[in-house]
C-alpha positions as CSV (number, residue, x, y, z in Angstrom):
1,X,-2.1,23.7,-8.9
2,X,-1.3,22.3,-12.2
3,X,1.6,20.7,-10.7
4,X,-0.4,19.1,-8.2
5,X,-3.1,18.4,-11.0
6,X,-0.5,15.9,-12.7
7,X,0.7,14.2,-9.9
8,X,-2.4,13.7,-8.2
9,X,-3.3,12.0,-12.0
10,X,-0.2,9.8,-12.1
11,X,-1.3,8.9,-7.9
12,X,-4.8,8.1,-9.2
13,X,-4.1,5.7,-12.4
14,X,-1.4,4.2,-10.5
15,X,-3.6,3.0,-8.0
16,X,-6.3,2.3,-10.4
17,X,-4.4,-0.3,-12.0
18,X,-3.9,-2.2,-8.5
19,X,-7.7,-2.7,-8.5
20,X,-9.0,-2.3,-12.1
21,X,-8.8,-5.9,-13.0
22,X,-10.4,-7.0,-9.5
23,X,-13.8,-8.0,-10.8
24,X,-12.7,-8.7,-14.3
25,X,-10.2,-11.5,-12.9
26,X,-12.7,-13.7,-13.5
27,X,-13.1,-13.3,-16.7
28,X,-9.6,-12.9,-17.6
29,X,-8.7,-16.1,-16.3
30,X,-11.6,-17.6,-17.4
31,X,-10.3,-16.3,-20.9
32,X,-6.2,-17.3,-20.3
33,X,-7.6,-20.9,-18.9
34,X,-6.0,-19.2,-15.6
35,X,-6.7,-21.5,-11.9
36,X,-7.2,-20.2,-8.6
37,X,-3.6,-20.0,-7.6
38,X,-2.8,-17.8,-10.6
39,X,-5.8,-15.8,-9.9
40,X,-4.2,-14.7,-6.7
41,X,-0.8,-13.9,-8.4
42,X,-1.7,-11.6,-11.5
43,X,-2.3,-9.5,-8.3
44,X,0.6,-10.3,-5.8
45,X,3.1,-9.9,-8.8
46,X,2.1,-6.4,-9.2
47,X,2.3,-5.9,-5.3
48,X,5.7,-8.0,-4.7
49,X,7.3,-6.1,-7.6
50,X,5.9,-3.2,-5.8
51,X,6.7,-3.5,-2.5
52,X,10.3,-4.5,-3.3
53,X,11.3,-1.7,-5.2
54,X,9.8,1.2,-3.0
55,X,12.0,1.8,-0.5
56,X,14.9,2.0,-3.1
57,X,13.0,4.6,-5.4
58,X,12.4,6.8,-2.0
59,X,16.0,6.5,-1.5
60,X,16.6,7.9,-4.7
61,X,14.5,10.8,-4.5
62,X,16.5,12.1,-1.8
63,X,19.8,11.9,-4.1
64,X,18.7,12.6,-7.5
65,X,16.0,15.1,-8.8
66,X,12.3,14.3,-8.6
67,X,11.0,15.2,-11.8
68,X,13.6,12.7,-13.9
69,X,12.9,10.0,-11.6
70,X,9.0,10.7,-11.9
71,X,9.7,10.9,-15.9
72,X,11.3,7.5,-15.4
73,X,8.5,6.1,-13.8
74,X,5.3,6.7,-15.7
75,X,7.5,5.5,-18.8
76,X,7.9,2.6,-17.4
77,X,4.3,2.0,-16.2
78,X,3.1,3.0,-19.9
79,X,5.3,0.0,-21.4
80,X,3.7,-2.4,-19.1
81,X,0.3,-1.2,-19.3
82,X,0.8,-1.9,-23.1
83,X,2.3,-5.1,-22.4
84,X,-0.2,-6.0,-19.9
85,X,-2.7,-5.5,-22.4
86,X,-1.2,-7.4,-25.3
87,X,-0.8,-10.7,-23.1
88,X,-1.6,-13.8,-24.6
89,X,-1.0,-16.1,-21.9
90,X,-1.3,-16.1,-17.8
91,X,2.1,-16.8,-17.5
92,X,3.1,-13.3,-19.7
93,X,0.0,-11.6,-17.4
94,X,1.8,-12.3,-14.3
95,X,5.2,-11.3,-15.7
96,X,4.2,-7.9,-16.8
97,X,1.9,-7.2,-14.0
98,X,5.2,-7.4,-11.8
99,X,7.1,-5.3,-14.4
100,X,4.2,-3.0,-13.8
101,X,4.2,-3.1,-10.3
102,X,7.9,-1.8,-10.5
103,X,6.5,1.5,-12.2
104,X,3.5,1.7,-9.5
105,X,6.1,1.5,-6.9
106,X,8.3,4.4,-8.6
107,X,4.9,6.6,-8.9
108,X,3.3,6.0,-5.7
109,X,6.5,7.4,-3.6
110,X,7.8,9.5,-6.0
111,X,4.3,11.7,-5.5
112,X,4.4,11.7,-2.1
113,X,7.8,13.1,-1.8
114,X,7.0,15.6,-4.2
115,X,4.1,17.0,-2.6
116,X,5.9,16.8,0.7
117,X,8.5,19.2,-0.3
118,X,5.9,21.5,-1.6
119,X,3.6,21.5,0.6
120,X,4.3,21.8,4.6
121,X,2.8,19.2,6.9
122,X,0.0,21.4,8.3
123,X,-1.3,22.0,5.5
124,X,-0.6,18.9,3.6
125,X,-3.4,17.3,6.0
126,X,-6.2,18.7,3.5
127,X,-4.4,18.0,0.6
128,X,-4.0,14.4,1.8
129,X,-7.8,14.4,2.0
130,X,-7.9,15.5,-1.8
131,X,-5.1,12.4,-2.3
132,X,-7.2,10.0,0.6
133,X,-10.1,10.3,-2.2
134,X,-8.6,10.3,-5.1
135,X,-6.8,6.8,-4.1
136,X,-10.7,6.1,-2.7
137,X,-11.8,6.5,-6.4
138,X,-9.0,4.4,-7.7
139,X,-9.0,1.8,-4.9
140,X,-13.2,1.1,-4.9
141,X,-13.9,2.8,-8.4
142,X,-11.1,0.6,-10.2
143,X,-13.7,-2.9,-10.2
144,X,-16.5,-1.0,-11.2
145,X,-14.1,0.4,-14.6
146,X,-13.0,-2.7,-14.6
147,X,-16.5,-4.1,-14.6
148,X,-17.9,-2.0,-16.9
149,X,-15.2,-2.2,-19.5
150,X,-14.9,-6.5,-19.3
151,X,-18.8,-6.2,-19.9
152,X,-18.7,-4.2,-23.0
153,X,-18.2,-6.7,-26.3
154,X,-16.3,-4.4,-28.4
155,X,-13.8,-3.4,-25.9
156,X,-13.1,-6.2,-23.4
157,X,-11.1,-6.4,-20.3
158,X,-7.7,-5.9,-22.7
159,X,-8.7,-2.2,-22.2
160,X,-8.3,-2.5,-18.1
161,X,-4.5,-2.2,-19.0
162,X,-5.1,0.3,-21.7
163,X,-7.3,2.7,-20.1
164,X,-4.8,4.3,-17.9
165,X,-2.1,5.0,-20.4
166,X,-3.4,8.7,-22.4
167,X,-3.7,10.0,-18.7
168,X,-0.4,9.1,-17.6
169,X,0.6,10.7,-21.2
170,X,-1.1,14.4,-20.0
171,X,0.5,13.6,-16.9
172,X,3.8,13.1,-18.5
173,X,3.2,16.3,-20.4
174,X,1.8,18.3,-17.6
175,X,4.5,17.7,-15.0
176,X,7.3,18.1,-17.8
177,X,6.1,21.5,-18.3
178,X,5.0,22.7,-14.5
179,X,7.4,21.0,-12.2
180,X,9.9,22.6,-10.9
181,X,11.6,22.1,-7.4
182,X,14.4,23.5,-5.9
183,X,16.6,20.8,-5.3
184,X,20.6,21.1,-4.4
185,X,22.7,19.3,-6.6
186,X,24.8,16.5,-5.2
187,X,28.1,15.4,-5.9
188,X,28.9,12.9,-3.2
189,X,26.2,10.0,-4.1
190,X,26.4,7.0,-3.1
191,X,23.6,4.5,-4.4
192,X,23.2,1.6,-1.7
193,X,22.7,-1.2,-4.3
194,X,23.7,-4.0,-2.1
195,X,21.7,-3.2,0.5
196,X,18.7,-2.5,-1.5
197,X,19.1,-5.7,-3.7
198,X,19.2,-7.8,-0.3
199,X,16.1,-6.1,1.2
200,X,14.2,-7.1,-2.2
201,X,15.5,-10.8,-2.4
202,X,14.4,-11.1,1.7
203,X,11.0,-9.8,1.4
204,X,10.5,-11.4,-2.1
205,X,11.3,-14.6,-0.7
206,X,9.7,-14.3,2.7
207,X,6.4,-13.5,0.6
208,X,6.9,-16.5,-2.4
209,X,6.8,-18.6,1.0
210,X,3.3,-16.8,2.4
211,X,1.9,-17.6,-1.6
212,X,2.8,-21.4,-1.6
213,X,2.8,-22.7,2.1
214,X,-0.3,-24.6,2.4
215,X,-0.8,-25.3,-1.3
216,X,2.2,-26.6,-2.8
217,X,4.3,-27.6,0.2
218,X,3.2,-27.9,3.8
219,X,4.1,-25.4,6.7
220,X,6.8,-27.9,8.2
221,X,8.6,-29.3,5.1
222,X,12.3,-28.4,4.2
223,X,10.8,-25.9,1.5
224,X,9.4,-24.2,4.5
225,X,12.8,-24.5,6.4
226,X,14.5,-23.1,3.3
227,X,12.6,-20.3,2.4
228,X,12.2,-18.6,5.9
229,X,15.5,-19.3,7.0
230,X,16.7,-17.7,3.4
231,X,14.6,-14.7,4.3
232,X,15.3,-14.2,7.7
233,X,19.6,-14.1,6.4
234,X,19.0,-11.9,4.0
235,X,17.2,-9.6,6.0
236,X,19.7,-10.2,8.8
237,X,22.5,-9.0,6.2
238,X,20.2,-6.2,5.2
239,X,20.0,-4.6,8.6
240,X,23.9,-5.0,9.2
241,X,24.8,-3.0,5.4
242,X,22.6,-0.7,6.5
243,X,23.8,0.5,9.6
244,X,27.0,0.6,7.7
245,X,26.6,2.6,4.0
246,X,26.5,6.2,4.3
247,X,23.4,6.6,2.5
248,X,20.9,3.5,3.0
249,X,18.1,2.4,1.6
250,X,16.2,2.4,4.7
251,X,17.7,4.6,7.2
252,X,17.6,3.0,10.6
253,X,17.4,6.3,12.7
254,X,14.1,6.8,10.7
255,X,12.1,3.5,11.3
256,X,13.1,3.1,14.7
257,X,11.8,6.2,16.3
258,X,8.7,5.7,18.4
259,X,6.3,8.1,16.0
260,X,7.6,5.6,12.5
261,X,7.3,2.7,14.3
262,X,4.1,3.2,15.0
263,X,2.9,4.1,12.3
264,X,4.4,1.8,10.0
265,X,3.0,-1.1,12.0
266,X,-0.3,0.1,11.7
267,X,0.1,1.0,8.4
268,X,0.6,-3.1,7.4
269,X,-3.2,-3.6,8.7
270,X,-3.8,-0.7,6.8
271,X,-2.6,-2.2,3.6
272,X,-4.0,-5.7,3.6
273,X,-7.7,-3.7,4.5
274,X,-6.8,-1.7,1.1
275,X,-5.8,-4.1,-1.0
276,X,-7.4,-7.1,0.5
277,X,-11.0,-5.5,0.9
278,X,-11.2,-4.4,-2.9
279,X,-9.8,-8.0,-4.4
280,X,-11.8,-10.7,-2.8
281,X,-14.9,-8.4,-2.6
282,X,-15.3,-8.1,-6.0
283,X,-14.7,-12.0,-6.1
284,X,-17.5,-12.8,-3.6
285,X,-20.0,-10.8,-5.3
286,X,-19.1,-12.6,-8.6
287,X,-18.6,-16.3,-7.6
288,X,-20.8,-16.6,-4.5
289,X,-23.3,-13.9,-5.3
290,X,-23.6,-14.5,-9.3
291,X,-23.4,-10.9,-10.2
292,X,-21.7,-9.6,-13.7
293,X,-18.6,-7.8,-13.4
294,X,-20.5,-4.3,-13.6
295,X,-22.4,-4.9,-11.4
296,X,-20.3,-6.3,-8.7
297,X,-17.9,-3.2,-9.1
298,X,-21.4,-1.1,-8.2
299,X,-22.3,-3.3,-4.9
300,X,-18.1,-1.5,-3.7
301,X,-19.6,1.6,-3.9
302,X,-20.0,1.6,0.3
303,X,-16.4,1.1,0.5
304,X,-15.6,4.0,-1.6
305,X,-17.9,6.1,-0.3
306,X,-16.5,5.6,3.5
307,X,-13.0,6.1,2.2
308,X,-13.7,9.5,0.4
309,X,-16.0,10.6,3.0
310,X,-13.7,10.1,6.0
311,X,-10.6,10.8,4.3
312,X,-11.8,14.5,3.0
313,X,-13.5,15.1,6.0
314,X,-10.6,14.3,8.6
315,X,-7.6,15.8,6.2
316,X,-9.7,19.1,6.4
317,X,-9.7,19.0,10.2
318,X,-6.2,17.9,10.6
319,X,-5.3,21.0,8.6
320,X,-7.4,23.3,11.3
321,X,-6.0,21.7,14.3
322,X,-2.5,20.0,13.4
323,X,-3.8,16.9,15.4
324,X,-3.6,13.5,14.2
325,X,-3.8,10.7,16.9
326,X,-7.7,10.8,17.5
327,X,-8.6,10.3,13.5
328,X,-6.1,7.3,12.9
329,X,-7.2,5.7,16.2
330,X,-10.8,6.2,15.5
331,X,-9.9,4.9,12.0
332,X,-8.6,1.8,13.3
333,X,-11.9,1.3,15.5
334,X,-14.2,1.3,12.2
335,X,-11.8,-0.9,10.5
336,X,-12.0,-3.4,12.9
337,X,-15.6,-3.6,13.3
338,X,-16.4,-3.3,9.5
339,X,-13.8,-6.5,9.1
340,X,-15.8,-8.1,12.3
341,X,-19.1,-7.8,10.7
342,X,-17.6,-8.8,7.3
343,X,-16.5,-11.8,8.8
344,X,-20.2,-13.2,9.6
345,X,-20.7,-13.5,5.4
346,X,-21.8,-15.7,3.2
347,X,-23.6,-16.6,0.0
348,X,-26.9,-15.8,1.6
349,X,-26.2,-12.7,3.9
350,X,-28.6,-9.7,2.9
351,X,-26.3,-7.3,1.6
352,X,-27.5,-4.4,3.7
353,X,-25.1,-6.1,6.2
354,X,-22.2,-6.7,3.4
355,X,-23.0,-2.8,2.8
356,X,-22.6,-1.8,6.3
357,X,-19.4,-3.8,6.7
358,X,-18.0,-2.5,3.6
359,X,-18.8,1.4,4.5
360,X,-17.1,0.7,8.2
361,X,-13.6,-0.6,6.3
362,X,-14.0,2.2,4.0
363,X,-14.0,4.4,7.1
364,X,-11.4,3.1,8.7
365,X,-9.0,3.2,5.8
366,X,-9.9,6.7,5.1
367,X,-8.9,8.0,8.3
368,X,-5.8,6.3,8.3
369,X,-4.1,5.5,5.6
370,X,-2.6,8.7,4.7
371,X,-2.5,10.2,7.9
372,X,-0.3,7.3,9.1
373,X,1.9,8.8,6.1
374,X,1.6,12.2,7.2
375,X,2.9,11.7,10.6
376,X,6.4,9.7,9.4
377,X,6.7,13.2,7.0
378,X,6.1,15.3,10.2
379,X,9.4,13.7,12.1
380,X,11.9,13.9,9.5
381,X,13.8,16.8,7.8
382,X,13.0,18.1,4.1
383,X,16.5,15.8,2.9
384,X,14.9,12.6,4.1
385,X,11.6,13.0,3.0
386,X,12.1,10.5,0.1
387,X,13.7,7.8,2.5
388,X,10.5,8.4,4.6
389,X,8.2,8.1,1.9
390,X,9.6,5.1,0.5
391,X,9.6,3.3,4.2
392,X,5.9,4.1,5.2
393,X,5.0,3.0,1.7
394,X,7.2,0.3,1.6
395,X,5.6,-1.4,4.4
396,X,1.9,-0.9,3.6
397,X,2.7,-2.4,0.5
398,X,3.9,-5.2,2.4
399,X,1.0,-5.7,4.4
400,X,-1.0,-5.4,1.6
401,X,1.0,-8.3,-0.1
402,X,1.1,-10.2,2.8
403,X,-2.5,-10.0,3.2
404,X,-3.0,-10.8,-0.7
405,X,-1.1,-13.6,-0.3
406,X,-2.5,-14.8,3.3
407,X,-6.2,-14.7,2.7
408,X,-5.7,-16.0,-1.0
409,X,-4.2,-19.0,0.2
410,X,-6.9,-19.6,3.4
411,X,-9.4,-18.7,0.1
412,X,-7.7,-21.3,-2.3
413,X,-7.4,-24.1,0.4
414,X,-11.2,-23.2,1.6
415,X,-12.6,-23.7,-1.3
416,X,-11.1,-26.2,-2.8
417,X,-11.6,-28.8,0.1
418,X,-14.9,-26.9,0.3
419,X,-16.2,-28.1,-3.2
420,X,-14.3,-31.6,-3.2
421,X,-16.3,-32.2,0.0
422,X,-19.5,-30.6,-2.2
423,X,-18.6,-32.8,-5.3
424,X,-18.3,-36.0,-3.4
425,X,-21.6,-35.7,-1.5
426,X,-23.5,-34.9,-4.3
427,X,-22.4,-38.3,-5.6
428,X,-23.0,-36.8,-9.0
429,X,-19.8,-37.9,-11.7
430,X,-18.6,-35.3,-13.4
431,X,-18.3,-36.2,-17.2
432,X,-14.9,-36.0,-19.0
433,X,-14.1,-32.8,-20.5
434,X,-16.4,-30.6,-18.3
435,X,-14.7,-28.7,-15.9
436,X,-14.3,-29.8,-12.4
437,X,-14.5,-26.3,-10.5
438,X,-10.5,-26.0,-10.6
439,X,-11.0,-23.1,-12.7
440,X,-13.1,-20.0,-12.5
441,X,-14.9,-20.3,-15.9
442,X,-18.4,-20.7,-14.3
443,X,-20.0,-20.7,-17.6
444,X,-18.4,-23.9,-18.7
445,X,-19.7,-26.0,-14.8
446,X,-22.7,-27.8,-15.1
447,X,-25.3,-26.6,-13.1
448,X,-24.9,-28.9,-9.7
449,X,-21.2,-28.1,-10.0
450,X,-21.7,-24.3,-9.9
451,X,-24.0,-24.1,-6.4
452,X,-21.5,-26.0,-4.8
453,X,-18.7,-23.4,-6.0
454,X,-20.4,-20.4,-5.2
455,X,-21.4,-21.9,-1.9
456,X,-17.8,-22.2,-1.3
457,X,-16.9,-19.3,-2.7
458,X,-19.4,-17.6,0.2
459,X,-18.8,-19.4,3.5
460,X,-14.8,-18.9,2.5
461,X,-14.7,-15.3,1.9
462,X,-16.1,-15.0,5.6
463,X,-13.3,-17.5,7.1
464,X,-10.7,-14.5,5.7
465,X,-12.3,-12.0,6.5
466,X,-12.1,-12.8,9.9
467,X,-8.2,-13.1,10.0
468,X,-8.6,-9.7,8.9
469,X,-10.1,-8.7,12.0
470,X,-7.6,-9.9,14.2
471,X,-4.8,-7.7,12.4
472,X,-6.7,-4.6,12.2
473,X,-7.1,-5.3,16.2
474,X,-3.3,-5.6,16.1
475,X,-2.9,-2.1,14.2
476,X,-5.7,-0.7,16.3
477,X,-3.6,-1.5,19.7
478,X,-0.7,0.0,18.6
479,X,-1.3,3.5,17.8
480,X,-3.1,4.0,21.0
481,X,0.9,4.1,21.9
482,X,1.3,6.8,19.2
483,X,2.0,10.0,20.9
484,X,0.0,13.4,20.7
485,X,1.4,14.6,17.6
486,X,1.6,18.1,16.6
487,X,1.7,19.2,12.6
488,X,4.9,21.7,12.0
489,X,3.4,24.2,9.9
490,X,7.0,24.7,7.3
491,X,8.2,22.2,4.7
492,X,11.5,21.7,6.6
493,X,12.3,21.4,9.8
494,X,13.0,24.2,12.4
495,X,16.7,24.4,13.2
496,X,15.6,24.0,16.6
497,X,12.9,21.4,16.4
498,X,14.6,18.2,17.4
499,X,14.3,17.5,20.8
500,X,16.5,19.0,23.2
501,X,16.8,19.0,27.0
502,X,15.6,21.5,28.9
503,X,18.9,21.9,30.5
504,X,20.2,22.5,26.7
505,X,17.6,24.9,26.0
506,X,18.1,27.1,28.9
507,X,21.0,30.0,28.9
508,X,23.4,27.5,31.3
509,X,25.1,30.1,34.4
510,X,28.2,29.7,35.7
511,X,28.5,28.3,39.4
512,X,28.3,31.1,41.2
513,X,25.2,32.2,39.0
514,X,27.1,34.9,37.6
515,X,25.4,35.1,34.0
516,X,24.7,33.1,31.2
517,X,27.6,31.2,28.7
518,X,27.9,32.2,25.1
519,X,25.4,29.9,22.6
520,X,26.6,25.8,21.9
521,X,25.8,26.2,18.5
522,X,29.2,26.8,17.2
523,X,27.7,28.7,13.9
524,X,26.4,31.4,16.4
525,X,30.0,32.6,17.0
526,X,31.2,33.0,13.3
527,X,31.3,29.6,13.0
528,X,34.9,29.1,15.1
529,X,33.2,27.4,17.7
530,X,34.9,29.4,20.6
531,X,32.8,29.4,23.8
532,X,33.4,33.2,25.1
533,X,32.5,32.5,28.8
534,X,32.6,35.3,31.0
535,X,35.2,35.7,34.3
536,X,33.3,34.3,37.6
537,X,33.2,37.2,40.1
């Protein structure tokens, strides 16, 4: 329990510091001199950096020990935290939120894996309850810390980077002391660097195109031509060293097995809901509603409290029953229509309904999000549990990237034509020096200027909110494919659990019927392999 005490800390902080500087990005910015489009990337950096590396850090959990490669990690996230906190400029923000990100990455799988070869699937259903809340907490609870310490004068939001690091120092401590797994040493490894460096160049540069389409270039333009076709070659080139290299970064038998598949697609609507709900809520509430930063951090709470509720609750009956299926679908159903009724928002809308919409998302992700994780585990063997890990992660970090980076750039574009439009119908100048709604200082708009802003800051955050919907209907279709899966109750595999035919699993007779062949398995038979087949009568 002290084990699982530390890791579930380094879980929590990591995933605290996705969300912690949600509602203080306002300020922040406002303080850097940061715009709109840098807004959106102090938190797609982290995610990018993030999403890249995943996959490789599962891989090497399966060929080098856990506990240095978790050392390794909440170092590194320490040093950026620090660095984080000490930057003077948005440009050095960004840059050590992704050096960050690289260290959330590392932490995120890294516990999974961990706990997976622990802890059997079964049972692992209630402690991914304990883990559904505790990334609840982080998710939700991270604006509201992030609120509270941006609102206090002697602190500031410098301390949204700083407040994680003593934890992940008992952590650290904790799990240096405690951890110990039982892990064969291996000689014959083989690190899959090319492959891993071109699955991070494609999906880096697939999602640098998502970020900037629409803003700085438009859809069809050679940049546009360049980047996707850049993207879709390195990914190409990916697939083909994979299926090659003995030990690859994403192993293809893995992903491309109905029960992965599934779930890894839903898991991308999964992702953006996560990450998307948290960062543009606490946005709306600030800039369209006019709330502080506490305060908007406080009006999450429905979200949080759907995602612990439904993630406790559903882990707990998992572990009774070994059943899955009918919590993710129903999952899937509350996402959808808490992102549907989300999507009727703006500045005006009585918050009983914002409420309402929040706590059906917060359902929905509850349900889901770690069982989708718990049913990749369930498939695969105790040696590739890291490889699975990193995969299922891997892509709901994408999705949540991807949706980042979507719906900021609908919001950027939204608004800004949105209070051009606002500024030139007013037919009010706005004097030299003043600012001209291009950044988010609101303090510093004249008062005409900052109506029209939050106005566009409301009707906008509906418009994306609504693209939501129509991916978590995506995700919801799909796992009604996902079969009716059943929880192994041991941390490995069976030796006979994968699926056989029922002519392989039967003694096979001879043709006259005469009695039954010695076993296939070739260890059965003192390892020679020798079929002793008795004489036919």
């Amino acid at each position: 329990m002290r084990t699982l005490s530390g890791l579930l800390i380094v879980l929590g902080v990591t995933m605290l510091s996705g969300t912690i500087v949600s509602v203080a990005l306002p300020q922040i910015l406002g303080s850097l001199q940061g715009t709109q489009s840098q807004y959106t990337w102090v938190v797609t950096s982290t995610l990018l950096a993030s999403t890249a590396s995943t996959p490789v850090w599962g891989k090497l959990a399966d060929l080098f020990p856990k506990k240095r490669l978790l050392q390794i990690s909440i170092v590194l996230f320490i040093v950026a935290s620090l660095l984080s906190g000490f930057a003077q400029n948005t440009e050095q923000l960004i840059a050590f939120r992704a050096l960050q990100g690289l260290g959330m990455g590392a932490s995120q799988v890294l516990v999974q894996a961990t706990i997976a070869a622990l802890v059997s699937p079964k049972e692992r259903g209630r402690f991914n309850g304990i883990i559904g809340a505790i990334m609840a907490v982080a998710t939700v609870g991270g604006p509201l810390i992030g609120g509270a310490l941006t609102d206090i004068s002697w602190l500031g939001w410098r301390w949204c980077f700083f407040v994680g690091v003593p934890f992940m120092l008992v952590a650290l401590v904790v799990l240096t002391r405690t951890l110990h797994l039982e892990e064969e040493r291996r000689t014959d490894v083989h690190v899959d660097y090319l492959g891993a460096a071109l699955i991070a160049a494609g999906v880096s540069t697939l999602l640098l195109w998502v970020t900037f389409v629409g803003g700085t270039f438009d859809w069809i333009s050679w940049q546009t031509g360049a980047m996707v076709l850049g993207s879709l070659v390195l990914l190409t080139l990916a697939v083909w060293v994979e299926n090659r290299v003995s030990e690859p970064v994403i192993p293809l038998h893995l992903v491309l097995r109905r029960e992965p598949v599934i779930a890894i697609v839903a898991s991308v609507a999964v992702g953006m809901a996560m990450f998307g709900g948290a960062v543009f809520l606490g946005q709306y509430f600030q800039l369209a509603r006019g709330y502080s930063p506490t305060a908007a951090g406080l009006m999450t709470t429905p979200l949080m409290l759907g995602m612990m509720a439904a993630s406790t609750v559903s882990g707990w009956l998992i572990s009774r029953s070994g059943k899955v299926k009918a919590y993710v679908v129903t999952g899937l159903v509350f996402l959808t229509l808490g992102f549907l009724l989300l999507s009727t928002i703006d500045e005006s809308t009585s918050l009983l309904v914002v409420s309402l919409g929040m706590l059906g998302v917060g359902v929905g992700v509850g349900m889901s999000m770690q069982n989708l994780v718990l049913v990749v585990q369930n498939s695969v063997p105790k040696r590739e549990l890291g490889a699975a890990s990193g995969a299922i992660t891997f892509f709901r970090s994408l999705g949540g990237t991807i949706g980042v980076s979507v719906l900021g750039a609908i919001l950027a574009n939204r608004v800004s034509t949105d209070i051009t439009e606002g500024v030139a119908a007013s037919g009010v100048p706005i004097p030299a020096g003043e600012s001209d709604g291009s950044t988010l200082d609101l303090a510093g708009m004249p008062p005409f200027l900052r109506e029209i802003v939050e106005s566009a800051y409301g009707s906008s955050t509906g418009d994306i909110f609504l693209v939501a919907t129509g991916i978590a209907v995506v995700g919801l279709i799909v796992v009604l494919f996902l079969p009716r899966v059943q929880l192994r109750d041991t941390v490995d595999m069976k030796p006979a659990e994968p699926a056989t035919s029922r002519a392989d699993s039967e003694p096979v007779r001879t043709e006259t019927g005469s009695g039954p062949v010695a076993p296939r398995n070739p260890e059965e038979n003192g390892g020679t392999g020798r079929h002793e087949t008795p004489l036919p009568s």
